[in-house]
N, C-alpha and C positions, 0 to 999 in steps of 0.2 A: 222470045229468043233474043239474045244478045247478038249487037252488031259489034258494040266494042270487042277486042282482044287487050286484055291488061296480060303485059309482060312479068315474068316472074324474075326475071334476073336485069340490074338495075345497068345501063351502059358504062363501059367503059372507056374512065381517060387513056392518053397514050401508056404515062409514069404506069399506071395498075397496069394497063396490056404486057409494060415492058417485063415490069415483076413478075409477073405470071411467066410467062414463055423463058425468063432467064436459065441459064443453064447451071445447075447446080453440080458440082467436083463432088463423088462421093468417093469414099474410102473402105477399104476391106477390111471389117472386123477380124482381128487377130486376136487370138490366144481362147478362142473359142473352143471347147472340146465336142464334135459330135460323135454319136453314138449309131453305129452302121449295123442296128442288131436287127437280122431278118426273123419273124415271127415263126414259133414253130409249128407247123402244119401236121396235126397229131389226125390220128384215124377218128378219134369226137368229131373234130372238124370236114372232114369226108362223111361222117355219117350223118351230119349235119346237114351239109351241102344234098346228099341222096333226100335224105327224108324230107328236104324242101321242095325238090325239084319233082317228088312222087304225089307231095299237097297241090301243089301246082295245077298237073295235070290231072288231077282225079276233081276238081273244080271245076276245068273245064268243060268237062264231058256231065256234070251234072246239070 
C-alpha cells in the first residue's frame, strides 16, 4: 500500500492565485434573436405518455 500521496494539482504562486480569483466585467450579448416557440403537445404525445406509463406498470407486477 502506498504511504505517499502525490498531489495532482501543482501549488500555487500569489500572481496565478491572483489571476484566477480576478474578477472579470462581462457584457450582455445584443442583437441576439431568441426563439420563445412552446412545443406542441399533440394527442401522439398523450398516447405516448399513456402507453409508457401502462409498460411500466405491467413490468412491475411480472
Amino acid at each position: 500500500m502506498r504511504t505517499q500521496l502525490t498531489s495532482l494539482f501543482t501549488t500555487l504562486n500569489t500572481t496565478e492565485l491572483e489571476n484566477l480569483t480576478r474578477e472579470i466585467k462581462e457584457t450582455v450579448a445584443t442583437g441576439i434573436q431568441v426563439k420563445n416557440v412552446k412545443p406542441v403537445f399533440t394527442a401522439a404525445n398523450l398516447w405516448n405518455i399513456h402507453n409508457m406509463r401502462r409498460e411500466r406498470t405491467s413490468r412491475r407486477y411480472m
